[in-house]
N, C-alpha and C positions, 0 to 999 in steps of 0.2 A: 373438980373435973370439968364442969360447966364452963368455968372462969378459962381455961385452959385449952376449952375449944374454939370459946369465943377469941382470946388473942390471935390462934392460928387463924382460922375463918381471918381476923383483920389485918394476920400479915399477910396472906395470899392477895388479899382483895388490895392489897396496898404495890403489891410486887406486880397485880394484873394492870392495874391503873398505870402506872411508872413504864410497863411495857408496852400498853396501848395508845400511852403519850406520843413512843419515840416513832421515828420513822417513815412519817409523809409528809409532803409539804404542800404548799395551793401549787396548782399548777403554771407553767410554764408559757410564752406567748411563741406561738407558731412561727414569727419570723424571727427567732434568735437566729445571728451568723453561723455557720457553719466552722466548728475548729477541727474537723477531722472529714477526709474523704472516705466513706464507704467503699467506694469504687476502688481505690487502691486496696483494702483488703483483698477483696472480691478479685483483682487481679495476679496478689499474689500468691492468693489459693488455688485459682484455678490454673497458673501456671506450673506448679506445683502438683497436681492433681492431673495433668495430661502427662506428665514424666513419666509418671508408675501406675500402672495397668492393676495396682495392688490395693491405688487411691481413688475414692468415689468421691463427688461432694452435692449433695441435694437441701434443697430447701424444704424445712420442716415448719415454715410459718413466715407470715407475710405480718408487719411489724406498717403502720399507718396510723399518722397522726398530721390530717389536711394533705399538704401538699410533700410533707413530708413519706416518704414510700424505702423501706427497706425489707429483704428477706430475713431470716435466720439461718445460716449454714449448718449445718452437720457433716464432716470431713469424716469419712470411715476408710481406715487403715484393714484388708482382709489378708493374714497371710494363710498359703498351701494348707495348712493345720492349724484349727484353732484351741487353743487350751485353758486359754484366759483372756477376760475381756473388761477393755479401760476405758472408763467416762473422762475425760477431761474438759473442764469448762473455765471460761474469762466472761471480762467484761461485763456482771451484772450490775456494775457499780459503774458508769460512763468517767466517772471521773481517774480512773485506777486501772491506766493504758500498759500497765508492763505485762500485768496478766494477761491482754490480750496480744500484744507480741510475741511472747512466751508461747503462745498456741499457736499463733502462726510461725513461727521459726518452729514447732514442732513437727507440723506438714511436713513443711521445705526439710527436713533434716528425713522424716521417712521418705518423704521421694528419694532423697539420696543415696539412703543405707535402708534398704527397707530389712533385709537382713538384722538389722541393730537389735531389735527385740523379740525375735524370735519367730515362736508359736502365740504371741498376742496379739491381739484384733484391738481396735481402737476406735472410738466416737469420739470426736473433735467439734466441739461447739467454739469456736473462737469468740463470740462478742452476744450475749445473750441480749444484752439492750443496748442495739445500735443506736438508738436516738441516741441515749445519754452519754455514748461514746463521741458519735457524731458533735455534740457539743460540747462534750468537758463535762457534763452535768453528771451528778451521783445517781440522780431518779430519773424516772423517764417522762414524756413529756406532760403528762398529767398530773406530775408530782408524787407515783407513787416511786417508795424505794422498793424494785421487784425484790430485793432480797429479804424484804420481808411478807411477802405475799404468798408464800407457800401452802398455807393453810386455808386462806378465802378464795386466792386463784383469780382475783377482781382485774389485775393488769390481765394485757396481752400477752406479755412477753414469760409469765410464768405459766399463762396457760399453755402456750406453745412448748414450753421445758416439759409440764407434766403430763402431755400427751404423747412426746414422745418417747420420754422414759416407761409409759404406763406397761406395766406384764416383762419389762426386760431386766435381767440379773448383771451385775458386773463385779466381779474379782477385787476392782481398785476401781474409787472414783477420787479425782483431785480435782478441786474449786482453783483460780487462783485469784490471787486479792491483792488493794495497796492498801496503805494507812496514811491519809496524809500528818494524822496527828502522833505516828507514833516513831521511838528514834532509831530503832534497829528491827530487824529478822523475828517474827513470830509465825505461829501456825497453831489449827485448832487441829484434835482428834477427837472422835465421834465413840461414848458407848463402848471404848476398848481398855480394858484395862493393863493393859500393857504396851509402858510408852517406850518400849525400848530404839525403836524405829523413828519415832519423832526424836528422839533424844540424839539420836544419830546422825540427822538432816539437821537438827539446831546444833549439835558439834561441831560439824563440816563449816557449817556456814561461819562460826565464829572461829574456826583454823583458818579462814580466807580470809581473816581480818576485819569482818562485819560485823558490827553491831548485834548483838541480840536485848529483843525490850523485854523488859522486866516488869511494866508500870501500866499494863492494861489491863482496866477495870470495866467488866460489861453487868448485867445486873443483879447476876447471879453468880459471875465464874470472873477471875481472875488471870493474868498470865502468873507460871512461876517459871523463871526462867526461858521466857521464849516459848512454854508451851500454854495451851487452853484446852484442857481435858474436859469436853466437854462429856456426863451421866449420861445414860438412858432417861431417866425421869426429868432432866433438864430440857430434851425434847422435846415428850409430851407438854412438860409445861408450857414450853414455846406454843405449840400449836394450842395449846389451849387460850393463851393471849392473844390470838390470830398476830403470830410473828414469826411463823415459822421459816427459817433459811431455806436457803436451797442445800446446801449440805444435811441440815436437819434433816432436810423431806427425801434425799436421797440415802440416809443413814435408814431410814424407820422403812424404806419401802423398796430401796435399787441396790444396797450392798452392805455389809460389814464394814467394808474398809474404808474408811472416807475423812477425809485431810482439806482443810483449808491452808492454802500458801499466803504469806501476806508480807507483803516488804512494803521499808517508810520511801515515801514518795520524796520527803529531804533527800534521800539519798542522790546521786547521779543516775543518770540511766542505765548507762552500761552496769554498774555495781546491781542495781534492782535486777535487770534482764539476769545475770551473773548465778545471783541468788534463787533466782527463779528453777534457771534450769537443773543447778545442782541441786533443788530439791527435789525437782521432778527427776532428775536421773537417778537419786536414791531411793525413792519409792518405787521406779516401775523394776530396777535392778531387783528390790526385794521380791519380786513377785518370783522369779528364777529357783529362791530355795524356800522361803518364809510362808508367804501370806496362801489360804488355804479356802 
């Protein structure tokens, strides 16, 4: 029995080490060029957000590294009645620009039809780590990856996520993501046991003709078929290796519902944007009969 607990004791200790390896790098030198304008967000939110009297968008943190200076947006959709209410978040990974498109074509389409979904309310964070967007870069300028910082909270940019999530509930929260290493359409689900709904969004996607990956390996959890069902106890573990995701930490604390979207950056653009939004249009549809 002894012998039996000592293995376990060395596989944890072996799984915790392997996970405290991954995920930061030294950091970054101040005068890297700029590959993306902040400002072009920032103008086609807010042109979008004077359209519809339905649309807010206020800064929940202020993002400084030297001379470098960015806000963080939160774009809130409020209609007449509210009945349900959706987190959607991009960009925590600078390097993985579709997801943050994807959120700002999601503005611009409620200015349009603010009507489209109903009785749902919505928080819109388009780009959670603008440095790393602003340059291409996956971490942000210190070299951490925010997506794994949920559990120490050591970056800025996860501080700012977990302040203003702190005390609020939501219905549906959806991440969006790219992979540059992977060849098709995946997505992770959070502590649900019932994939029937991811099953449905990775259907869709490969009726369009897309790829779906089959061959991602993370340390504990695999894809089968396009999906990554991620436990409850695979959470805690995370936070126990200080790695916890931002979906993790909005699973254990802001909702049930919670969906990571991730398409291969091989891809073209348009096909990524494509895939993006028909996954988003099949989850926030399910909120109408389904999700509770």
């Amino acid at each position: 029995m002894k012998r039996n607990w000592l293995i376990l004791a060395l596989g944890i200790l072996l799984l915790v080490s392997l996970s405290c390896a991954s995920g930061h790098e030294v950091g970054f030198p101040e005068n890297l060029p700029v590959a993306r304008d902040i400002s072009s967000l920032e103008s086609r939110l807010s042109s979008a957000v004077s359209s519809c009297d339905r649309l807010s968008m206020k800064t929940i943190g202020q993002i400084s590294y030297g001379a470098y200076q960015s806000p963080v947006w939160v774009v809130s959709f409020s209609p007449a009645v509210i009945k349900r209410k959706v987190l959607l978040s991009g960009g925590i990974h600078g390097n993985e620009p579709a997801g943050v498109e994807a959120m700002v074509q999601m503005v611009e389409m409620l200015a349009k039809d603010p009507e489209k979904y109903g009785n749902i309310a919505f928080d819109i964070i388009p780009v959670v780590n603008p440095w790393g967007w602003s340059h291409d870069i996956r971490f942000n300028q210190e070299g951490c990856d925010v997506n794994r910082d949920f559990a120490t909270f050591k970056c800025q940019e996860s501080a700012v996520i977990r302040d203003f999530v702190n005390g609020k509930r939501y219905t549906l929260i959806i991440d969006s993501h790219e992979d540059p290493d992977a060849k098709g359409f995946y997505m992770y689900q959070y502590a649900n046991p019932d994939t029937w709904l991811s099953r449905k969004v990775i259907n869709t996607v490969r009726n369009q003709g897309y790829p779906v990956e089959q061959d991602v390996n993370m340390i504990i959890l695999r894809t089968e078929d396009g999906l990554i069902n991620a436990p409850l106890w695979g959470l805690w573990y995370m936070k126990l290796t200080g790695q916890l995701s931002i979906t993790n930490y909005f699973r254990l604390n802001n909702s049930n519902n919670v969906y990571t979207i991730e398409t291969p950056t091989k891809l073209a653009w348009e096909d990524r944007l494509n895939m993006h939004r028909k996954a988003l249009g099949i989850l926030l549809d399910s909120l109408q009969t389904t999700i509770r």
